[in-house]
DRENLUM-905073 format. One line per field, with one value per atom (N, C-alpha, C): residue number from 1; residue in three letters; atom name; x negated, y, z negated. Coordinates in steps of 0.001 Angstrom, whole numbers, plus 524288, in hexadecimal, padded with zeros to 5 digits. Each point is the difference from the previous one (the first is absolute). Layout:
% residues N
i [NUM	...]
aa [ALA	...]
at [CA	...]
east [X	...]
north [Y	...]
up [Z	...]
END
This chain:
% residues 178
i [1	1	1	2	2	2	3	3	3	4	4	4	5	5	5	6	6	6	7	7	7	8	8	8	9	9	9	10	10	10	11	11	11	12	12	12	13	13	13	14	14	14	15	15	15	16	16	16	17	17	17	18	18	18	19	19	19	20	20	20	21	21	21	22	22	22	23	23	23	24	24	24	25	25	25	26	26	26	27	27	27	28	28	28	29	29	29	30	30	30	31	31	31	32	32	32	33	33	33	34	34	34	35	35	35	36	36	36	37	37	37	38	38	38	39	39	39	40	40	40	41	41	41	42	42	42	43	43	43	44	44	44	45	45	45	46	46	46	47	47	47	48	48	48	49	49	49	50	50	50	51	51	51	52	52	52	53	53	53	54	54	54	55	55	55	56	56	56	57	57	57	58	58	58	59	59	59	60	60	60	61	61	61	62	62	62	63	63	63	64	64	64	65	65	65	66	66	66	67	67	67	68	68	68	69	69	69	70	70	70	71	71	71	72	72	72	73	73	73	74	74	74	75	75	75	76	76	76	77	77	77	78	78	78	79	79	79	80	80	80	81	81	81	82	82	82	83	83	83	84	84	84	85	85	85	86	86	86	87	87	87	88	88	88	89	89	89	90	90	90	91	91	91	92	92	92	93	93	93	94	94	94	95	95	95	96	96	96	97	97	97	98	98	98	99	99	99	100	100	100	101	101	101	102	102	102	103	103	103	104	104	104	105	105	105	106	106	106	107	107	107	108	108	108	109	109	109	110	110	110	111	111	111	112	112	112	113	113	113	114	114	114	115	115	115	116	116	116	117	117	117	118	118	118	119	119	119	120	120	120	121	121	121	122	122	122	123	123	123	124	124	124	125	125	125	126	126	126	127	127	127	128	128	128	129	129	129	130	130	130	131	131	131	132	132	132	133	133	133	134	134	134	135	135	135	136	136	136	137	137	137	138	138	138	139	139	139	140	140	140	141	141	141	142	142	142	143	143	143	144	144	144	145	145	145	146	146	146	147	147	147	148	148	148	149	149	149	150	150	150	151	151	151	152	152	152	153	153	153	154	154	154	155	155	155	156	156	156	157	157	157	158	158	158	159	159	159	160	160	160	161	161	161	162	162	162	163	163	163	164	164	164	165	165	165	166	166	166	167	167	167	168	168	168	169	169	169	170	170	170	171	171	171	172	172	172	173	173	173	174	174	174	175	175	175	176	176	176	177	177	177	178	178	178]
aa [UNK	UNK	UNK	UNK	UNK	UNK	UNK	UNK	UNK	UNK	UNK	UNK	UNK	UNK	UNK	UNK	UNK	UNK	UNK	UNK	UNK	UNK	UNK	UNK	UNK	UNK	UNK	UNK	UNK	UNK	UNK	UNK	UNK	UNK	UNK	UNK	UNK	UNK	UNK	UNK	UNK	UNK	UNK	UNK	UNK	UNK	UNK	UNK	UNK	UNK	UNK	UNK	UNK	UNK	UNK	UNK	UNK	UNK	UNK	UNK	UNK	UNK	UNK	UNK	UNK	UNK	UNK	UNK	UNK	UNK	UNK	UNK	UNK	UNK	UNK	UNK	UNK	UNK	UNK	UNK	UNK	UNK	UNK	UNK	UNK	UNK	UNK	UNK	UNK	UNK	UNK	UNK	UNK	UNK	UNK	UNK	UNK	UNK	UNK	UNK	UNK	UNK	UNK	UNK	UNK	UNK	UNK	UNK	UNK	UNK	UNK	UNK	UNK	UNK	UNK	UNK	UNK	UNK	UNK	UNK	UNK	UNK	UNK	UNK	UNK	UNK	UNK	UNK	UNK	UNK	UNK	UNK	UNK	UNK	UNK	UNK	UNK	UNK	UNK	UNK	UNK	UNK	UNK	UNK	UNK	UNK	UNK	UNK	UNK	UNK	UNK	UNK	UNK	UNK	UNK	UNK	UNK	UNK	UNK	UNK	UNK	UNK	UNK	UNK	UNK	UNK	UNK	UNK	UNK	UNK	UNK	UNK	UNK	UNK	UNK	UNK	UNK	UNK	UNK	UNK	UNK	UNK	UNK	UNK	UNK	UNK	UNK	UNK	UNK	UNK	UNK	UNK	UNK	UNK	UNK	UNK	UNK	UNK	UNK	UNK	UNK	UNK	UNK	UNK	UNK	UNK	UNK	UNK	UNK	UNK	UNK	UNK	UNK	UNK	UNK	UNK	UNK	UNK	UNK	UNK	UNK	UNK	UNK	UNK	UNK	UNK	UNK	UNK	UNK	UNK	UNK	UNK	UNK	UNK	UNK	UNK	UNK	UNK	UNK	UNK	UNK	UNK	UNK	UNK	UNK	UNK	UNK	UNK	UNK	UNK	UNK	UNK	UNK	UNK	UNK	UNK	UNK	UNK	UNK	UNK	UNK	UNK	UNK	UNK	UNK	UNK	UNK	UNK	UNK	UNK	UNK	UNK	UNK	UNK	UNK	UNK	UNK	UNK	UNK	UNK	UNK	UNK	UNK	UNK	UNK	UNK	UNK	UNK	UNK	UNK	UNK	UNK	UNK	UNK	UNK	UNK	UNK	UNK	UNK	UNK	UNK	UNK	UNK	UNK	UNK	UNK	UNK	UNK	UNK	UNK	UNK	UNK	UNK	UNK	UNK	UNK	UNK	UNK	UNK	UNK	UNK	UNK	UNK	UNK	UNK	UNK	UNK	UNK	UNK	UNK	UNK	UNK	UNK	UNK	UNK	UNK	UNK	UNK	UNK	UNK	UNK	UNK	UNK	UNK	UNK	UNK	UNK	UNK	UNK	UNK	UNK	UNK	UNK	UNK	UNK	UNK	UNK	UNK	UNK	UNK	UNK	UNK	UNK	UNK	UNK	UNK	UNK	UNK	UNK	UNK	UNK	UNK	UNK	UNK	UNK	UNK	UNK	UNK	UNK	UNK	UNK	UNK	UNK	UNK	UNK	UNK	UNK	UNK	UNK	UNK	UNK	UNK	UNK	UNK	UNK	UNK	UNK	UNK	UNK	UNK	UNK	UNK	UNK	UNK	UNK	UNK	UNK	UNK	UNK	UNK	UNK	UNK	UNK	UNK	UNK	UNK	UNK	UNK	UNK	UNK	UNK	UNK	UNK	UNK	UNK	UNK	UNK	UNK	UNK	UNK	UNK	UNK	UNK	UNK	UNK	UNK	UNK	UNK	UNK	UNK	UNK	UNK	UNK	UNK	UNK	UNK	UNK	UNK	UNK	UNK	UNK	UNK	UNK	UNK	UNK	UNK	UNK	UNK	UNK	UNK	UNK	UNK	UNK	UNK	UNK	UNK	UNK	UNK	UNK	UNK	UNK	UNK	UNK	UNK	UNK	UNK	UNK	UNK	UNK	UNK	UNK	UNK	UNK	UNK	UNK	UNK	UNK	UNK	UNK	UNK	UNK	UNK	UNK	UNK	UNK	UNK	UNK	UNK	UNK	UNK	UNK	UNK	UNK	UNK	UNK	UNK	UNK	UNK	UNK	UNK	UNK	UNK	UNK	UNK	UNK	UNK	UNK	UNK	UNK	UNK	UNK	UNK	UNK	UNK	UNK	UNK	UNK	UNK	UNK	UNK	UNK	UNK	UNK	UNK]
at [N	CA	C	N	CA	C	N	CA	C	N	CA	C	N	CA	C	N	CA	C	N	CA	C	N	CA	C	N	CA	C	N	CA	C	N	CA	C	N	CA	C	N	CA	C	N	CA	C	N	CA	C	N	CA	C	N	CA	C	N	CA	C	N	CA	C	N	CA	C	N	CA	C	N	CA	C	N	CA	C	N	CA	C	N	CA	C	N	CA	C	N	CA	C	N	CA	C	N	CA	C	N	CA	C	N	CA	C	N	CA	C	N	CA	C	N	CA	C	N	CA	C	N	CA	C	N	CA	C	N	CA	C	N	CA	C	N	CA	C	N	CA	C	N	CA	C	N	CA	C	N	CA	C	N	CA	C	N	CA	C	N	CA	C	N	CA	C	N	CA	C	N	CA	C	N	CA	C	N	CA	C	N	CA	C	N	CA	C	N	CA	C	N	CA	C	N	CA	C	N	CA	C	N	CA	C	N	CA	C	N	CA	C	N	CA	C	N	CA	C	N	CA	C	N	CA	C	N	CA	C	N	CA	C	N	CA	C	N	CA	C	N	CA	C	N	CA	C	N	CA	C	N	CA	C	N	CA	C	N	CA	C	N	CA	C	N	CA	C	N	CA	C	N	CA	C	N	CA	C	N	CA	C	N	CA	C	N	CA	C	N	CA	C	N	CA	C	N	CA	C	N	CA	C	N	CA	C	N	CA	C	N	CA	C	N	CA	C	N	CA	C	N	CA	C	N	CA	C	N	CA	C	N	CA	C	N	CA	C	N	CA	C	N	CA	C	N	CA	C	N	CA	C	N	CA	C	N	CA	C	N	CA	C	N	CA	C	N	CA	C	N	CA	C	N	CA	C	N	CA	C	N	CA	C	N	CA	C	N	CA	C	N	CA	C	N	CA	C	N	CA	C	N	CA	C	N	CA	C	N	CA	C	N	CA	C	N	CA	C	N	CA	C	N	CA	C	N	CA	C	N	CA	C	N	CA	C	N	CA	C	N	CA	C	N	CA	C	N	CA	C	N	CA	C	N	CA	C	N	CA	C	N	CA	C	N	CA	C	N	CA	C	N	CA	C	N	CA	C	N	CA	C	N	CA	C	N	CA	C	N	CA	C	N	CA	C	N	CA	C	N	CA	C	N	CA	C	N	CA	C	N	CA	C	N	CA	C	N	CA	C	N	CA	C	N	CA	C	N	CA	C	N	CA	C	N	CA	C	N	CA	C	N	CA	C	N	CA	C	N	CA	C	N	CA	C	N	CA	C	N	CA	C	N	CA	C	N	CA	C	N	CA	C	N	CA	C	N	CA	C	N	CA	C	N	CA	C	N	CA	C	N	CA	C	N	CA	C	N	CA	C	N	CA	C	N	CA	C	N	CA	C	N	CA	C	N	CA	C	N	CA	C]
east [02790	80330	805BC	802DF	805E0	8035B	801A4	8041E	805B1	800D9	803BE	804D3	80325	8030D	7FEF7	7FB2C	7FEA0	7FB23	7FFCE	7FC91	800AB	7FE8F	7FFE1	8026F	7FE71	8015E	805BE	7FFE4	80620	80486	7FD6D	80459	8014A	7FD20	800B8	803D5	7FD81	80386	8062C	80338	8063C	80040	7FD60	8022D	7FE47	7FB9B	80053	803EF	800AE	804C9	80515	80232	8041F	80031	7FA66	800CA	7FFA0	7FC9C	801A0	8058E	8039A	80420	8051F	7FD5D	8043D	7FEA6	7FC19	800E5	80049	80693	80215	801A6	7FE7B	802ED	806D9	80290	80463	804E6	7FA20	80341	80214	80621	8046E	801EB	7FE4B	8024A	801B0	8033E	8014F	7FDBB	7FFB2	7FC33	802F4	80763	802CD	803FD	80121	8045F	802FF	8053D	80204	7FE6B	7FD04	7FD8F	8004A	7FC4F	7FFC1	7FA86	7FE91	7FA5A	80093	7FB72	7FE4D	80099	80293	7FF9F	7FAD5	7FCE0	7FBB9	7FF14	7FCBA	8008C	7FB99	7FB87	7FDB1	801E3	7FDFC	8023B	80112	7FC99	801B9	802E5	7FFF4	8057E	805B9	80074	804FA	80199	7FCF6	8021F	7FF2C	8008A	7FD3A	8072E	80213	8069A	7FDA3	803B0	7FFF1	80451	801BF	80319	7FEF0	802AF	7FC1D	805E0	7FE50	80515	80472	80430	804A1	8002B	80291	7FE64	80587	8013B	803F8	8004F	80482	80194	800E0	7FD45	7FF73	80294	7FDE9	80174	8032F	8058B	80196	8008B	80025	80186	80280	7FFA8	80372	80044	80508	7FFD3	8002E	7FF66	7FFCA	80224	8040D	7FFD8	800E8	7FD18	7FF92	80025	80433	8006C	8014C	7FF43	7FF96	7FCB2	7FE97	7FA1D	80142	7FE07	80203	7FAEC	7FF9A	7FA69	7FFE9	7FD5A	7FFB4	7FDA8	7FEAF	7FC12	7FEFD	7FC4A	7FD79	7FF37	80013	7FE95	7FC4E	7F990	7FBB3	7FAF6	80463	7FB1D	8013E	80430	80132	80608	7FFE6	805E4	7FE9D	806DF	8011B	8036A	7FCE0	803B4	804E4	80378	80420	80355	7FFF9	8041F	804F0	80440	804FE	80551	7FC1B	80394	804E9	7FF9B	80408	7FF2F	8045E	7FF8D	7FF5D	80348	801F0	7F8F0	7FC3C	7FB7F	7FBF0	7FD43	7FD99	7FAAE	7FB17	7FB12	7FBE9	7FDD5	7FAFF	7FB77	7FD9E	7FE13	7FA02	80002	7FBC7	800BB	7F897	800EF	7FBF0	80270	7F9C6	7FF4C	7FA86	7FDCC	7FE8E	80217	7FF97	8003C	7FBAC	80079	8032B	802C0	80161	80635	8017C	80554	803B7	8044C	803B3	80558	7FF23	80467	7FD01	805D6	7FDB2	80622	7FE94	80296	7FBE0	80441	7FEE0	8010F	7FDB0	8031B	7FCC5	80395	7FCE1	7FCAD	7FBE2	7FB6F	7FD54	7FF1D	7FE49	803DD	7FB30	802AA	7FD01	801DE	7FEBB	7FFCC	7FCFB	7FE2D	7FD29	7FF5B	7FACE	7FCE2	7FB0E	7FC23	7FD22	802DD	7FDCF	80277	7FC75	801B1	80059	7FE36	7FF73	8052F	80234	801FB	7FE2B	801B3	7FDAD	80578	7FCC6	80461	7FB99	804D9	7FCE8	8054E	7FA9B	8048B	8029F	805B7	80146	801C6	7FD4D	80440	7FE36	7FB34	7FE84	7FD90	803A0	7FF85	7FB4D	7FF7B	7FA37	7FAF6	80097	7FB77	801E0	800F7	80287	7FA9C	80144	7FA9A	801B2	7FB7B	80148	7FEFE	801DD	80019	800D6	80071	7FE37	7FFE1	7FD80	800AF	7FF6A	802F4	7FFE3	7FE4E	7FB1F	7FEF8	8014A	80201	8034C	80326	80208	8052B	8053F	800C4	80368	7FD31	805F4	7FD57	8036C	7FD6E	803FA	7FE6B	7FB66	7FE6D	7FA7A	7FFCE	7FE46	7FBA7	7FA06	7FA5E	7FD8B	8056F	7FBD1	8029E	7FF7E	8001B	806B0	80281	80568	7FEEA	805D3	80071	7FF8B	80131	8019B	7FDE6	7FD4E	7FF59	7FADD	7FF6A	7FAC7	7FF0C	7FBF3	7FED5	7F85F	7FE7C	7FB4A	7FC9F	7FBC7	7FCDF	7FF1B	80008	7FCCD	7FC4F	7FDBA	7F9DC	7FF9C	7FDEC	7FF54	7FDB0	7FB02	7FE67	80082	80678	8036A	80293	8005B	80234	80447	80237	8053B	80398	802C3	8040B	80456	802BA	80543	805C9	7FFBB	804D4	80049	802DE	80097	80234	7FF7F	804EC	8000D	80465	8002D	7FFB9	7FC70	7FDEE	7FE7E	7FE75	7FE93	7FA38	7FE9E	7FA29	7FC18	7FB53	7FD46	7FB7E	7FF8A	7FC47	801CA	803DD	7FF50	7FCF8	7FDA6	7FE72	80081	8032A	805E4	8032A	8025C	804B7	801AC	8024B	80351	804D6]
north [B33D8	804A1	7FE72	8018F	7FECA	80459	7FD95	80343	8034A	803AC	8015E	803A4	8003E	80278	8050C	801E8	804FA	7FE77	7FC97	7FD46	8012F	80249	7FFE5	7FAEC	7FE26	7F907	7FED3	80078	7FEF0	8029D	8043A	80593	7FD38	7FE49	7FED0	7FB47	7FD0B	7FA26	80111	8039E	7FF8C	801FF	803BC	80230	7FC51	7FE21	7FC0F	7FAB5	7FDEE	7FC06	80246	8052A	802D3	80039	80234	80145	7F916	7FD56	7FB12	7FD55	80203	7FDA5	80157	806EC	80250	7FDDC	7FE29	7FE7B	7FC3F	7FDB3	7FB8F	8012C	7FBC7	7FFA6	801E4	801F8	8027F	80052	80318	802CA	804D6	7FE1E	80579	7FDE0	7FBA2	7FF6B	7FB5C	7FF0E	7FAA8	7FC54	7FA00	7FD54	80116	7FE74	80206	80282	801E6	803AA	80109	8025B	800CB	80673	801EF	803C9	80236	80383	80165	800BA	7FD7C	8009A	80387	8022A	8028D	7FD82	801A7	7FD86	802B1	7FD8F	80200	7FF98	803CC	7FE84	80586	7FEF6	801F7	806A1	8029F	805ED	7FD0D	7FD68	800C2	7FBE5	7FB2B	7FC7D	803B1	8014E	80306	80412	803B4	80315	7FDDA	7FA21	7FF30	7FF3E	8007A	7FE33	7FF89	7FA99	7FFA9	7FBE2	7FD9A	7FC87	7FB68	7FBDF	7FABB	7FB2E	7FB4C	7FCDB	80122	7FD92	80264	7F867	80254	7FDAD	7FF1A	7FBEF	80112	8026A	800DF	80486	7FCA8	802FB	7FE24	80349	80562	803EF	80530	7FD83	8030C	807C8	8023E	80644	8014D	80670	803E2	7FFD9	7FE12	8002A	80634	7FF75	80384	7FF49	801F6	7FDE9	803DF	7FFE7	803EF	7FC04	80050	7FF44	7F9FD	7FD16	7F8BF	7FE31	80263	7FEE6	8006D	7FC5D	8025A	7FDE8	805D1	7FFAA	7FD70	7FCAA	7FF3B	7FD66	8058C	7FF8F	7FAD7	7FD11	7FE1E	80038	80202	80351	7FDCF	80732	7FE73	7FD57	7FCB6	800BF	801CE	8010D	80286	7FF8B	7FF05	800C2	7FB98	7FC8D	7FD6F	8032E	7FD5A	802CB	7FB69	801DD	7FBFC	8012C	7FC8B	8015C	7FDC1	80465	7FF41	8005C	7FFF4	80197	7FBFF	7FA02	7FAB0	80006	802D4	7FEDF	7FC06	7FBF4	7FAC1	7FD30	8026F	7FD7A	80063	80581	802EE	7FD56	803C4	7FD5B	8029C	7FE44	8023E	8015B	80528	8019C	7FFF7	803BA	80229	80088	801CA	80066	80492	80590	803A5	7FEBE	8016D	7FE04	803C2	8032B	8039B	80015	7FFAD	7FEE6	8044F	7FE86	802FD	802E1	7FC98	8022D	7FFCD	80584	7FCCE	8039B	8038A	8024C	8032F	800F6	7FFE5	802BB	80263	803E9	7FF97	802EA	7FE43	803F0	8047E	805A3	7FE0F	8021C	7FEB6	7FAD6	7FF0E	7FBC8	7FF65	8027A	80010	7FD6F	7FDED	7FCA6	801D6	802FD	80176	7FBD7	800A7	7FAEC	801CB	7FE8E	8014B	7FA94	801AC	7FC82	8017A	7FD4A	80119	8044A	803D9	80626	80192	7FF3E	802E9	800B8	802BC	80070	7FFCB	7FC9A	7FD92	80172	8015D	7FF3D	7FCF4	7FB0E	7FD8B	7FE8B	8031F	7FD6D	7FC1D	80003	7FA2D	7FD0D	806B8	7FEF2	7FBC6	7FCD8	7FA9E	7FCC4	7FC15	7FCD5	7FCC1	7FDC7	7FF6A	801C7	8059A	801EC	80538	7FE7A	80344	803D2	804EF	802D5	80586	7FDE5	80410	804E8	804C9	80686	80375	7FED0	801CA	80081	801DE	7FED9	8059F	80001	803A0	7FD84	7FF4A	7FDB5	80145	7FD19	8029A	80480	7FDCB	80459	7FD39	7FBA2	7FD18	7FE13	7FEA8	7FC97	7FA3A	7FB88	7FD32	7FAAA	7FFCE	7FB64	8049C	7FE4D	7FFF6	7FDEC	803A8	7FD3A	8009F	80488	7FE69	7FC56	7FF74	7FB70	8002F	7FBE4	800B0	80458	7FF6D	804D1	7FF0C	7FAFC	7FCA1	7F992	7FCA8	7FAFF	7FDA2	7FC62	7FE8B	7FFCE	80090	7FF7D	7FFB6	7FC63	80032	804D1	80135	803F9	80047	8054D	800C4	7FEDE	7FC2F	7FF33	8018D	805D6	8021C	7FC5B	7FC41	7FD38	7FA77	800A9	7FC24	80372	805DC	80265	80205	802E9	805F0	7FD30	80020	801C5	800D3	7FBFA	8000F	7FF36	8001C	7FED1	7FBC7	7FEAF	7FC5B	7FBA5	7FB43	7FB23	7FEEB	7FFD4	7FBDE	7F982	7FF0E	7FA05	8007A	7F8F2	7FF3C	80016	8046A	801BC	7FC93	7FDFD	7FD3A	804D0	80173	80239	805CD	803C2	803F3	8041D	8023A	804A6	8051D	800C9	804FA	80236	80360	801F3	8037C	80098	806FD	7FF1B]
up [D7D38	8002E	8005D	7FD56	7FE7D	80545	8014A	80598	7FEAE	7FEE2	7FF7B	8042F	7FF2D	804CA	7FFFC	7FE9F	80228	80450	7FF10	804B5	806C2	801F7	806DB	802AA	7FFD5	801B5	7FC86	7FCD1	7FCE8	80353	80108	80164	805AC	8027D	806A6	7FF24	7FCC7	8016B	80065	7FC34	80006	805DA	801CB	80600	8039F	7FF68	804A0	7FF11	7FC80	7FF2D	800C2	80158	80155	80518	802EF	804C6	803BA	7FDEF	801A3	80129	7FB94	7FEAB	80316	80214	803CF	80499	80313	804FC	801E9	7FF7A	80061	80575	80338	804F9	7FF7D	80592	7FDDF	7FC17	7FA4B	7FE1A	800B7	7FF74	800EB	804EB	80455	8058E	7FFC0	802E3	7FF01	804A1	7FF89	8043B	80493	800E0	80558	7FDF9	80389	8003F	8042B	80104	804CE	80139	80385	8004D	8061D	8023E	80495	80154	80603	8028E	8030E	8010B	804DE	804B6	80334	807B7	8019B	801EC	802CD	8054D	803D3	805F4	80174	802BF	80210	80318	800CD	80112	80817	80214	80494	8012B	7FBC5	801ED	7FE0E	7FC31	8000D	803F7	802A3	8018E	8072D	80193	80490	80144	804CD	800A0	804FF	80206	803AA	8021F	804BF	80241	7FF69	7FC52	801EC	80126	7FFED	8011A	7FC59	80103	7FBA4	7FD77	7FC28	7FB3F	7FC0A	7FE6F	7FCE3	7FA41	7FF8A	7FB3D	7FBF7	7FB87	7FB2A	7FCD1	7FFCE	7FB71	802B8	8033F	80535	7FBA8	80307	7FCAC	8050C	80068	80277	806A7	801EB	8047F	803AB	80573	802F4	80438	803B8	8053E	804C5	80292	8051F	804A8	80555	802B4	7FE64	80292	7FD95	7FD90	7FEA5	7FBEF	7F97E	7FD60	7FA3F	7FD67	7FD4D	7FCD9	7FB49	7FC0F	7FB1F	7FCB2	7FACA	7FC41	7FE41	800EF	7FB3B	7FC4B	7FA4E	7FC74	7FFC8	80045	80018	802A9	80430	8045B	8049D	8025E	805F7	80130	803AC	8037A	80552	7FEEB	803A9	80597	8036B	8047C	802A3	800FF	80194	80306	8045A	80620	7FC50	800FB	7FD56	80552	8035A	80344	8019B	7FDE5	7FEDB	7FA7C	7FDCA	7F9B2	7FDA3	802E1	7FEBA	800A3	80242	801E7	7FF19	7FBD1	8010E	80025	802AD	8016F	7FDAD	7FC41	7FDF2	80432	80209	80302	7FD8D	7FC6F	7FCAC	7FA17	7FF9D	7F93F	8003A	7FDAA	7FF0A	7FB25	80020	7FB11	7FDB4	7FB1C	7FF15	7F930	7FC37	7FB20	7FC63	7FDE3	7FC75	801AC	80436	80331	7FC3B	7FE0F	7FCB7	803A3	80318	8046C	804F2	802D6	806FD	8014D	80346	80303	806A6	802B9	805CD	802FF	802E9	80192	80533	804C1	80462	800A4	801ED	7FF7D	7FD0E	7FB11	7FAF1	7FA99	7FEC8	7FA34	7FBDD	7FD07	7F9EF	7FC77	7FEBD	7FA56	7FC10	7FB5F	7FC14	801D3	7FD5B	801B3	7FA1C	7FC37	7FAB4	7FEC5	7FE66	80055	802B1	804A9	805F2	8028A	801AF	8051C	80414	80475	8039D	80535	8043C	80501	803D2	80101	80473	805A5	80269	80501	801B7	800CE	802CD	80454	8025C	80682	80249	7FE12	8039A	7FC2F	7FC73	7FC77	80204	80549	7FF42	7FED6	7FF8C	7FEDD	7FB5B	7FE09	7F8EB	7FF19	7FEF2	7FF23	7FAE7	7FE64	7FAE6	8037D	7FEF3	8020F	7FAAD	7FC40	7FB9D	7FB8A	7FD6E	7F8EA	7FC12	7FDB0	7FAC3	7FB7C	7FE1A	7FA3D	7FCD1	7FA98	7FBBA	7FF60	8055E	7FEEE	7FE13	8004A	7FB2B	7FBA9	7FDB2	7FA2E	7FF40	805F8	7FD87	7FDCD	7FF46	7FD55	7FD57	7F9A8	7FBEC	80094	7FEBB	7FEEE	7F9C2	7FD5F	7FAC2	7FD4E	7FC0E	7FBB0	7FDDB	7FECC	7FF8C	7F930	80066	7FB6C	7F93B	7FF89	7FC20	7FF58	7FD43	80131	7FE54	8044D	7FF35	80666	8019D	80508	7FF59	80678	7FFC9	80118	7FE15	80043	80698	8010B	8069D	7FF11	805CC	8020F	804DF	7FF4F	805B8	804C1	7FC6A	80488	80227	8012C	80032	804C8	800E5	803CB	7FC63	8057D	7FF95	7FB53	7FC5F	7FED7	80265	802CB	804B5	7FDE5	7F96F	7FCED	7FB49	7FE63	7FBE0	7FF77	7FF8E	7FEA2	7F9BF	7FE95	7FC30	80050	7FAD3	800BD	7FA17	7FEAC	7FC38	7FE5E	7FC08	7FF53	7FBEC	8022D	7FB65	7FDA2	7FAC0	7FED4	7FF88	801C7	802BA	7FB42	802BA	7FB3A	8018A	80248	8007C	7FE97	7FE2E	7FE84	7FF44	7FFD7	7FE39	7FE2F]
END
C-alpha cells in the first residue's frame, strides 16, 4: 500500500515535529537576568516584636528622640534604642525587633511603628520589658506583597511562606514577567 499525505499518520508527524520543536528550555526567558525575588518569612516570625540585645547599625533610617533616649529605624527589621543623654558618648541600650520597620513616632509611653503593614503600638515605659499593646492589620501600605510592576521576577511559592516584600538580585531561569 503506497502512503500518501492523506494518510492519518502523515497528517500527525508535521505537528508532532512542531510541537517538539516549541519546547525548548527557556524559550522567550533568558538563563539570568537582573530581576526581583520574593522575601519570605513565616506569618508568626514576622509579626512576633520583641526586646532583644542591641546590635549594631547597618541600614540606619528615621530617627526619634524622647527624653535622652533616641530611637532608630533599621530599615525593615526594628528600632535601635539609644541613651543620648552624653552625645559625645552615646550607649546602645536595646534593639526591638520588629520586621518590616520603615518609621516610628513616640506619644507618651507608646511607640508607633508598622510591623509590615501593621500598625503596631508597643510600650516603652520599661525597655526591659517592651510589650506590644496593639495592632491594626493592613491599615498601611508600606512594604509591597504583590509582584513588581514591570520586569522579570521569580514566580510566588506559597510553600516557602508569607510574601514580606521584594529584593532585587540576579535571577537564574526566571519564568516571570510582566
Amino acid at each position: 500500500m503506497k502512503r500518501t499525505p492523506t494518510n492519518s499518520r502523515w497528517l500527525i508527524a508535521p505537528f508532532l515535529l512542531l510541537l517538539i520543536s516549541s519546547c525548548r528550555p527557556n524559550e522567550g526567558y533568558p538563563t539570568q537576568v537582573d530581576g526581583w525575588a520574593p522575601i519570605y518569612a513565616s506569618v508568626d516570625s514576622v509579626k512576633k516584636i520583641e526586646g532583644v540585645a542591641a546590635r549594631s547599625i547597618e541600614s540606619g533610617g528615621k530617627i526619634y528622640i524622647k527624653d535622652n533616649i533616641l530611637y532608630q529605624v533599621e530599615s525593615g527589621q526594628g528600632i535601635h534604642v539609644i541613651d543620648y543623654s552624653t552625645p559625645e558618648s552615646p550607649q546602645k541600650l536595646k534593639f526591638i525587633r520588629c520586621f518590616g520597620a520603615q518609621e516610628l513616632s513616640i506619644m507618651d509611653n507608646n511607640l508607633y511603628t508598622n510591623n509590615v503593614n501593621d500598625l503596631v503600638v508597643i510600650d516603652i515605659s520599661d525597655l526591659n520589658n517592651i510589650k506590644l499593646v496593639g495592632r491594626k492589620e493592613n491599615l498601611l501600605r508600606m512594604v509591597s506583597t504583590a509582584p513588581p510592576e514591570s520586569g522579570y521576577f521569580e514566580c510566588p511559592d506559597k510553600s516557602k511562606g508569607e510574601i514580606v516584600g521584594w529584593q532585587q538580585k540576579l535571577l537564574h531561569n526566571p519564568r516571570c514577567r510582566k
